[in-house]
SEBA-872261 format. One record per residue: residue in one letter; x negated, y negated, z of N, C-alpha, C, O, CB in turn. Coordinates in pm, whole numbers, plus 50000, padded with zeros to 5 digits. Atoms other than C-alpha are relative to their C-alpha. Glycine has a CB too. Layout:
BEGIN
AXYZXYZXYZXYZXYZ...
END
This chain:
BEGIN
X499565013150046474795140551025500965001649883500615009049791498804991449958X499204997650098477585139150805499984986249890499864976049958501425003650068X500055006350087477575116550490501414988049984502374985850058499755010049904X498655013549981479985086050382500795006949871500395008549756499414977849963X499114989850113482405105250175501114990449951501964984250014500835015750077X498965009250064484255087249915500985007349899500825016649820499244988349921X499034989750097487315096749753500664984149878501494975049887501835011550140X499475009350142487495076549390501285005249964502114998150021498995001449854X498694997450051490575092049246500725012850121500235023550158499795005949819X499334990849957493645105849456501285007149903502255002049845500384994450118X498804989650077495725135349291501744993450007502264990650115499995017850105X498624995949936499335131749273500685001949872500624997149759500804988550107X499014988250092501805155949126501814987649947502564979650003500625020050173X499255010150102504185138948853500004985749953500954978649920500995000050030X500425012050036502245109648777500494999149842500625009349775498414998550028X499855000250093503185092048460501515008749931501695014649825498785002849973X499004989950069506465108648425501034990649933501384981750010500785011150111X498865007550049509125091248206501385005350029501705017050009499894998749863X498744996849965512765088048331501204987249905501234974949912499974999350189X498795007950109515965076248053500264992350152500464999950247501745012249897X499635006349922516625047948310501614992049915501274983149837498684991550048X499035003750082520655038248150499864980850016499664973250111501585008450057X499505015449990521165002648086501294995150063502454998850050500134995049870X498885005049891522864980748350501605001249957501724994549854499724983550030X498515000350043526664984848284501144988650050502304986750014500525013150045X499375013249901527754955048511500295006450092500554998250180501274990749959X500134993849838528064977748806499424994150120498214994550139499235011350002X501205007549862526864960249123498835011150066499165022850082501134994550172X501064987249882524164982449319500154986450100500004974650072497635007449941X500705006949852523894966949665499095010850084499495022250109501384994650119X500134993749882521504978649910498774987850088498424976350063499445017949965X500455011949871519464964950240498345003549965497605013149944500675004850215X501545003050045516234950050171498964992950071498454983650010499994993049892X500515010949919514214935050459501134996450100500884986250165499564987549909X499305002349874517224935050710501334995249939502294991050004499254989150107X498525011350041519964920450439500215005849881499305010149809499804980649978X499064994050095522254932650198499414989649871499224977549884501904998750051X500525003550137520934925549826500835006249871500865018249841498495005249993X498844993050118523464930149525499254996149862498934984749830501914991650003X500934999850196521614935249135501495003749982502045013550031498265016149920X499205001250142524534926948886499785008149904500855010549849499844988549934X500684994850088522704946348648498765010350014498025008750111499724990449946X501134995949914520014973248637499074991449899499104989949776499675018350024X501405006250106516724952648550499475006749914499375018949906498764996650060X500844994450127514944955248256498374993349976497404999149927500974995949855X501295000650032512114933848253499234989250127499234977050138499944994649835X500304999449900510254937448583498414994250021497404997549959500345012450030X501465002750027507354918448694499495006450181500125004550285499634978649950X500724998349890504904933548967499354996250042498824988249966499655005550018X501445006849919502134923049232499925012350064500655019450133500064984450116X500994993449873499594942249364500065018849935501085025149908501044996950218X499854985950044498924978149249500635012850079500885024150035498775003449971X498834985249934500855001249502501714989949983502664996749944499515006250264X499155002250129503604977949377500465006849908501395014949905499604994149936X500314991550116502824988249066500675014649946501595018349873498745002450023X499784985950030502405024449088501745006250086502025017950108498375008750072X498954990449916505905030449284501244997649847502155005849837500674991350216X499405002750069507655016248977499545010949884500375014849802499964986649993X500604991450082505285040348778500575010050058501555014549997498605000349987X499574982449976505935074148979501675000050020502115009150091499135008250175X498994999649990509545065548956500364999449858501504995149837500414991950086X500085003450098509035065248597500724991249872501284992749764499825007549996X498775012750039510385030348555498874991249870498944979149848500554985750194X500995013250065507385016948297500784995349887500564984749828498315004649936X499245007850162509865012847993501114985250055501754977849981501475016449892X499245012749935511654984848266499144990650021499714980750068500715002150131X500895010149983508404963248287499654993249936499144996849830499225001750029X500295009150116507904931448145498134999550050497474992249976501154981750005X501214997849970504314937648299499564994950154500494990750223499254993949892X500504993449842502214939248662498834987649980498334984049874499275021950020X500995009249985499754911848805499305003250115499895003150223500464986950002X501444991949882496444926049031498924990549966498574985349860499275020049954X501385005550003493604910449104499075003649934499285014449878499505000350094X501194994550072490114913348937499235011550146498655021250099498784983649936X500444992249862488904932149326500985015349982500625026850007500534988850171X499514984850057491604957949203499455010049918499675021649953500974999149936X500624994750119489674970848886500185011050029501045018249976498704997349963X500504984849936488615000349064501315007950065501185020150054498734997750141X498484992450004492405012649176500775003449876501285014549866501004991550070X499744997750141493575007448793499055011849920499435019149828499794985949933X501074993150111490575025948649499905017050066499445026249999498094989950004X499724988549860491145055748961501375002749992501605014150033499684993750171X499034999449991494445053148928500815018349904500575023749796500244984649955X499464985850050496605088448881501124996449852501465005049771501025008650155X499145008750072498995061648657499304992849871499944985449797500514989550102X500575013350052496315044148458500555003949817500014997149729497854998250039X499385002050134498325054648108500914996549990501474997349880500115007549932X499245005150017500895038148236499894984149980500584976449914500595004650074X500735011549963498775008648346499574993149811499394982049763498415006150123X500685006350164497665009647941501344993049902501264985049809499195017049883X498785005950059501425002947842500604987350019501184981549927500865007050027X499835008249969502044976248037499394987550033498834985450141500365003650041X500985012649950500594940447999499854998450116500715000550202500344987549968X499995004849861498734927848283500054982649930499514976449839498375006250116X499795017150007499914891048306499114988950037498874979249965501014996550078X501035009449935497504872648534499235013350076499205025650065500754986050119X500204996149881495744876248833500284997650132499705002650229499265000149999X499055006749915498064857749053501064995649911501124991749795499404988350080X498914997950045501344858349053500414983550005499874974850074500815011550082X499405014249979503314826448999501094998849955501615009149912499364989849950X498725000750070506554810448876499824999449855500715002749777500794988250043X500085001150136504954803848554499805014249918500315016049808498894990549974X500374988550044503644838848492501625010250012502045018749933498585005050100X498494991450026507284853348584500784991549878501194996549774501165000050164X499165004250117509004828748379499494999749806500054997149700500304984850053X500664997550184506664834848041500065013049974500035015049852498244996049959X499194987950030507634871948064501135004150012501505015849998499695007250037X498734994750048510854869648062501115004350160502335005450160499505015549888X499884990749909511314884548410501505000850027502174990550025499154997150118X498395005949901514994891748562499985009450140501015014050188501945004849893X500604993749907513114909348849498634996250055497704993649980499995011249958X501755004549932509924900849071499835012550076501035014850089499794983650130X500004991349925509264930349274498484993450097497544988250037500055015249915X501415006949930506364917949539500275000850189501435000050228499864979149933X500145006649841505904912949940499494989950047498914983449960499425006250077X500385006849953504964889750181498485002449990498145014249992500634999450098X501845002650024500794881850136500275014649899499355021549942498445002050192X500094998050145501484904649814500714996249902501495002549830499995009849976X499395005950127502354880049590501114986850053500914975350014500925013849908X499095010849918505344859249803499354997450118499025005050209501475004650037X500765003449875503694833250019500654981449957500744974649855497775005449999X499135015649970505554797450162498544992349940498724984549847500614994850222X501115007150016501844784150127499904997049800499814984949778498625010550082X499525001450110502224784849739501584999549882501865001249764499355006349989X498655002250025505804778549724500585015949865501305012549771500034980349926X499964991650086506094815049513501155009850113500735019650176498375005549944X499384992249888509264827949744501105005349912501235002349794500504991350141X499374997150072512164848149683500884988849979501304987149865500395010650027X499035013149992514354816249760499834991849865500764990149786499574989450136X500105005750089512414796049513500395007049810500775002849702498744996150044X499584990550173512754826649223501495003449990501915009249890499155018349981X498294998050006516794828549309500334986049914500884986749805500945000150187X499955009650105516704789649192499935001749841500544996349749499064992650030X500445000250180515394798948858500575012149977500035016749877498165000049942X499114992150036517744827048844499235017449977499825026749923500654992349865X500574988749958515264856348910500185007750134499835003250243498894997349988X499904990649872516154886249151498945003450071497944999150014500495011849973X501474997349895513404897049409500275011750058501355010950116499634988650132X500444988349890512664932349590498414997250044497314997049990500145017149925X501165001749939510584925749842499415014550072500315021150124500244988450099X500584992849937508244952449985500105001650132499534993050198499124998349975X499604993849889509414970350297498884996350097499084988150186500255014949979X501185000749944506064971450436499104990950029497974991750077499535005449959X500485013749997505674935750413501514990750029501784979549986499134996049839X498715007749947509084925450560499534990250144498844996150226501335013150048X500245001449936508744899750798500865006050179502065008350181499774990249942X499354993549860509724913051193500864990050096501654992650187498725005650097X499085009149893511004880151333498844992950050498774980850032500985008650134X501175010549945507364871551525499394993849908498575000049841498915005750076X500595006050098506474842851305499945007849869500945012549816498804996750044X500814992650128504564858751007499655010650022498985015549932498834994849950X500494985649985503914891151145501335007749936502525005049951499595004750177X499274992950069505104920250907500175015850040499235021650095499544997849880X499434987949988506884953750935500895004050079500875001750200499315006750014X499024997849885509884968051052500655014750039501505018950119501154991149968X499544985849963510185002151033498025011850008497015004849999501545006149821X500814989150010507265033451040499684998449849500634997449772500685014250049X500865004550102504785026950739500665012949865500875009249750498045001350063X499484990950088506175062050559501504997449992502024997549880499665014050041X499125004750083509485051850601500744991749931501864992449881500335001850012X500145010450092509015022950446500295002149908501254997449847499094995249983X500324998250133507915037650175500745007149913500705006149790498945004649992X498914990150065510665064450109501254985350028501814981649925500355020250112X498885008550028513255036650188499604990449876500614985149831500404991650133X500085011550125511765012349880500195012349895500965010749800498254988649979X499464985950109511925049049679501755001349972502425001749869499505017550092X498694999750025515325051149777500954987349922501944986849849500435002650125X498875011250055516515018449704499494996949848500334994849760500024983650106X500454997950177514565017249354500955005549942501704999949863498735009449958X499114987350070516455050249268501134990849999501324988749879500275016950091X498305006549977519995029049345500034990449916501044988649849500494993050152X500075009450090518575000249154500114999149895500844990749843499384996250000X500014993850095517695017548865500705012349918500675017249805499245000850015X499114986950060519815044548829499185013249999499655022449932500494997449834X500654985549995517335074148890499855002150190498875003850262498105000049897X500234993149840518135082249263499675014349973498935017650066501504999650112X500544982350026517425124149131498764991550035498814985150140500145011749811X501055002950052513945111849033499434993750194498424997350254500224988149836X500605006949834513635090849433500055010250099499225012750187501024986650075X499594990649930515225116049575498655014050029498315018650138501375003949917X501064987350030512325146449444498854990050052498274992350159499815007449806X501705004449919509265124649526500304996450158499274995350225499114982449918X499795002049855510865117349890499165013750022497995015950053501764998950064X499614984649989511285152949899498475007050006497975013950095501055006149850X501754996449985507405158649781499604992150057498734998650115499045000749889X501035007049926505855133049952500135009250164499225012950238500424980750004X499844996049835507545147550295499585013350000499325018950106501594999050072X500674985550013506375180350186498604999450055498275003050169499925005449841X501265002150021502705171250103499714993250166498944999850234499734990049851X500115004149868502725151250447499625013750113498675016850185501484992450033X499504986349894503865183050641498945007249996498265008750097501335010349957X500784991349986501675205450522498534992250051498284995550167500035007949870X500425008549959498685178950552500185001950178499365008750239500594989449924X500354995249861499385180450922500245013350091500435013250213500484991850064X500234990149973499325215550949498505003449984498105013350046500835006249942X501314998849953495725213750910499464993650114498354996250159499294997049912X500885008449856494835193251200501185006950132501015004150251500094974749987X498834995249922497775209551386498895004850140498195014750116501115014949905X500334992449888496155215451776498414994750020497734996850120500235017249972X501485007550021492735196251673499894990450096500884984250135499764992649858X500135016049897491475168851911500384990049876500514993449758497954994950082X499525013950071492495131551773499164994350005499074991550124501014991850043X501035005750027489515114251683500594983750001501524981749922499335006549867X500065013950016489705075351730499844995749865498714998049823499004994750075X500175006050107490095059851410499654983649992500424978150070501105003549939X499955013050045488975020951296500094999849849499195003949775498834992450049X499795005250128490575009750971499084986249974499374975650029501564997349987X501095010650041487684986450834500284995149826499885001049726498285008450021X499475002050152489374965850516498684988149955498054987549850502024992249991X500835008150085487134936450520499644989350138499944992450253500914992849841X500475012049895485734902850732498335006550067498105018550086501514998050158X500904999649924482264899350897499684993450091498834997850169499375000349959X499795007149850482734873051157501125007450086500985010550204500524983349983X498854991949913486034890551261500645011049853500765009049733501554985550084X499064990550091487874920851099501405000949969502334996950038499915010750036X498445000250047490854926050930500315016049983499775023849905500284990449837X499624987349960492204956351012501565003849967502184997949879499705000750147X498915000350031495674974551059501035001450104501055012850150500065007549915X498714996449904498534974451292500935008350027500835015649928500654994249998X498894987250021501354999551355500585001349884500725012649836501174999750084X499054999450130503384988251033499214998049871499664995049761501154988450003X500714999650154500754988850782499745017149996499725024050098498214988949983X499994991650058500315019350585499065009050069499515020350093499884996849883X500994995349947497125030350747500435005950117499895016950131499074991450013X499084998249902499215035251053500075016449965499485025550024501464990049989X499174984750013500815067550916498725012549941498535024349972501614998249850X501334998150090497595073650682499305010450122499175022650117498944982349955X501114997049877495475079351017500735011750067500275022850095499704985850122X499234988849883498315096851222500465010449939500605020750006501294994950085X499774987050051499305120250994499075006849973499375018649962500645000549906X501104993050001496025131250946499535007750062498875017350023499374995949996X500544994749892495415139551283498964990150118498254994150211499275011149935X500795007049952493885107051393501014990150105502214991650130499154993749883X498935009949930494945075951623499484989449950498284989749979500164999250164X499985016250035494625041651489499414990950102500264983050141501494994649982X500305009449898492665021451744500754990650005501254992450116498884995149997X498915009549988495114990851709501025005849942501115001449828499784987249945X499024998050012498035007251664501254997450059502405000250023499845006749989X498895003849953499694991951922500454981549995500994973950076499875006450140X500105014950018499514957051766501145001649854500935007849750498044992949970X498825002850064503014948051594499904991849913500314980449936500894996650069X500095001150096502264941851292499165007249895498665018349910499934991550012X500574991050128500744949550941498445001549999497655008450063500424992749851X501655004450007497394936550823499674991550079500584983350091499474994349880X500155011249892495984914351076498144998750042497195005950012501125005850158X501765000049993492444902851189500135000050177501004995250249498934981749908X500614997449887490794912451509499204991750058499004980150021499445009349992X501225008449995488004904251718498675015550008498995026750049500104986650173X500594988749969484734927551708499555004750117498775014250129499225000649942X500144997149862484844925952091500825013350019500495023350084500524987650093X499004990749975487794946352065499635015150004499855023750089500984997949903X499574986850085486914975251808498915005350083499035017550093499945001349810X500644997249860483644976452125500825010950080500835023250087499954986050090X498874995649881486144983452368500515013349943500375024849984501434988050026X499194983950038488065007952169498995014449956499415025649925501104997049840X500244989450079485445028452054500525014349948500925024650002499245001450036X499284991350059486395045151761499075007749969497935003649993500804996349903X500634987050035484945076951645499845005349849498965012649803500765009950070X500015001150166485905075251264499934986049962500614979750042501365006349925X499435005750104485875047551032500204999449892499355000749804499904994749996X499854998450120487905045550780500044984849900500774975249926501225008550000X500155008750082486865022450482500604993249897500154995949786499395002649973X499255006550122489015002050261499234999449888498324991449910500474986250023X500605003050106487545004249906500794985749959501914988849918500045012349899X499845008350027488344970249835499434986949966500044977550018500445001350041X500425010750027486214943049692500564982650076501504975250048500215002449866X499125013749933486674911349925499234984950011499534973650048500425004050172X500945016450062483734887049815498915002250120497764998950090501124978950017X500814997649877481984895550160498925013149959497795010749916501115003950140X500024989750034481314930850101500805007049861501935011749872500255003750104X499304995950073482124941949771500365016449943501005020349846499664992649931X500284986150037481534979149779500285007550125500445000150221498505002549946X499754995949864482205006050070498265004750039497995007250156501365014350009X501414996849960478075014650055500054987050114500014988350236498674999549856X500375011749958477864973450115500565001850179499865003050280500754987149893X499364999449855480634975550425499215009050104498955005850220501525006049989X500414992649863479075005350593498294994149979497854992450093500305021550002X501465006249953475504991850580500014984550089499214977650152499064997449847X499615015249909476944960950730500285006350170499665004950275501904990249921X499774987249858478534986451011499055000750054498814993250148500325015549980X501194990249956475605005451072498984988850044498104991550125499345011249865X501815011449947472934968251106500784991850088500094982650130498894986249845X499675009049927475334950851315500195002050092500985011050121500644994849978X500694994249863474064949451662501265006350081501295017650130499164986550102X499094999449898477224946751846500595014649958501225017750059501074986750007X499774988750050478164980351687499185012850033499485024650018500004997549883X501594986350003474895002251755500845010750114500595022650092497714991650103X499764983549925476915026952061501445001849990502125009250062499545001950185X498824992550033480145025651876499625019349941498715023949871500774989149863X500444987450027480315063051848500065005549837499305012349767500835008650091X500214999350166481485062651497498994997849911498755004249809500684992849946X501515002250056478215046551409498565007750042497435008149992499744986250032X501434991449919475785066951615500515012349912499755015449820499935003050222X499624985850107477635099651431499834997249889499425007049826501395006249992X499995000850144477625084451098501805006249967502025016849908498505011149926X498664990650032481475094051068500874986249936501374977550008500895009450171X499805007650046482625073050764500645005649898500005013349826499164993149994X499524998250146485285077550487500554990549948500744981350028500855009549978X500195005150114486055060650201501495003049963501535014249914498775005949913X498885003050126489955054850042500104988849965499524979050011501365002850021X500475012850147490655031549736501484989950089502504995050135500465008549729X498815008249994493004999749830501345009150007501965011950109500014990449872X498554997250013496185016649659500535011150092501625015350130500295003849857X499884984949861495875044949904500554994750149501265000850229498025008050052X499485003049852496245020050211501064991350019501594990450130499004994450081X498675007750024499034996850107500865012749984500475024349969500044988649858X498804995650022502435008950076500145006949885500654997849820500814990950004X500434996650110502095028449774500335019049966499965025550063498424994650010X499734988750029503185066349617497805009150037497425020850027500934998449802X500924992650001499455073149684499455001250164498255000650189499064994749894X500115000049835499715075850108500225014049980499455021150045501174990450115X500314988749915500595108150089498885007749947498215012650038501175008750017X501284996350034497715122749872498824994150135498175002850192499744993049838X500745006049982495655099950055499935006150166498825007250218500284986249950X500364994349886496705116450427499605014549983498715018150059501034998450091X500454989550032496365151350286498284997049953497875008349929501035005549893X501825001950025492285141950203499754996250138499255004750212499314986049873X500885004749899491355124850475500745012750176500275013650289500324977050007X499434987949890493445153950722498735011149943498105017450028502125007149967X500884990050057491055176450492498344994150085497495002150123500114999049795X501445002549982487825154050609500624999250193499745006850236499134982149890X499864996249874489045155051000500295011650055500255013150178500644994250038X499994986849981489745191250975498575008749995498125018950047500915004449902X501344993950026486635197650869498584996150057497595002550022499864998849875
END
């Protein structure tokens, strides 16, 4: 029987690094952001964030002297306090816990950095449209671009998402060296990462973030996507075009998966990953998923499964717990 293995803090190499970011010169930067050409006048200076892999990409790009400060939930705690960044996290006010027009406009902001359901949502009128009115710029999160079907998000492969918002940071800011070297390591750390599972069977994976009438899971273009497959795993819904999305538990039946992997994420239902997998493990319709009859359960923190500098640590561990 193997145990529910949790990984509280993931490693990553040049956390906290400070980079002289020059002050804007009136230079335009343009680049493509969500499918459309985006021109910064200026490089920003005082940047507001949502959501902690947000956050930390502005951190391992060592942009914290450009932040007018970062807004996370209280269900985050435990990514801030885990966090490979959290002395950067000590420099920079946190503003709220939802983002709004009022909370950008009382810091000053001349930047929002955020995605769709992180942070920009029509349902609270908090869009980039509405923050262009009030004369605030917006980078929206790659990994939360919408695709065209309605509200469903993502438009490219979950990693290169994540090196394209690296890249276009670097252009924004003036430290493309600095985007350029963590591409460079992340695609490293990846590589090797699936040189341990290299020739291994592919274990069925279920990404389990949260819900107990129905689950909320992940789709091809969420992060977990690449998380799983670079590991050495397959994503049970991976062929569902989009990001985060909710299921039914008829489905994750059908698919039986063979791993699940656990969102550490506090969601009011389940607030712990003990809570989630004891929910797993007593709920009937679950008893000859094979993942549950093995006990085959791991454990990464939120910032690990969003879009975030901590995916590739995060496939190098869990390639380590399917290798093993």
């Amino acid at each position: 029987m193997k145990r529910l293995v949790v990984l509280v803090a993931l490693l990553a190499t040049g956390c906290g690094a400070t980079v002289a970011a020059p002050e804007g010169s009136g230079t335009a930067v343009t680049v493509e952001n969500c499918g459309q050409k985006v021109t910064y006048d200026r490089t920003p200076s005082k940047v507001v964030t949502n959501d902690t892999g947000i956050t930390e990409l502005m951190f391992a790009l060592g942009l914290t002297d450009r932040m007018a400060g970062y807004v996370v939930g209280d269900s985050q705690k435990g990514d801030v306090d885990s966090s490979p960044w959290k002395a950067d996290y000590a420099k920079v006010p946190k503003l709220s816990e939802e983002i709004s027009k009022e909370v950008v406009q009382g810091a000053g902001a001349d930047l929002v950095f955020a995605g769709w359901n992180y942070g920009f949502s029509e349902s609270t009128g908090f869009t980039p449209d509405a923050l262009k009115q009030l004369g605030v710029a917006t980078y929206q999160l790659t990994e939360a671009c919408r695709n065209g079907l309605g509200k469903q998000r993502g438009i490219m492969p979950p990693l290169e998402a994540l090196y394209t918002d690296l890249k276009n940071l670097g252009a924004i800011f003036n430290v493309e060296d600095r985007a350029d070297a963590l591409i460079a390591q992340y695609r490293e750390q990846v590589a090797d990462a699936e040189k341990l599972v290299a020739g291994k069977p592919r274990p069925k994976v279920f990404l389990y973030d949260s819900g107990l009438d129905q689950p909320f899971t992940a789709g091809k273009n969420a992060a977990p996507q690449d998380v799983i497959g670079r590991s050495g795993g397959d994503n049970i819904f991976g062929d569902l075009d989009d990001s985060w999305t909710t299921v039914g538990w008829e489905a994750v039946v059908a698919r039986a998966p063979e791993v699940i992997l656990i969102n550490d994420y506090a969601d009011g239902d389940a607030t712990t990953p003990e809570q989630k997998r004891a929910f797993l493990e007593s709920y009937a319709p679950l008893k000859e998923v094979p993942a549950i009859k093995d006990k085959r359960f791991f454990v990464l923190p939120y910032a690990a499964l969003v879009e975030s500098p901590r995916n590739p640590a995060a496939i190098e561990a869990f390639a380590r717990y399917l290798a093993g």
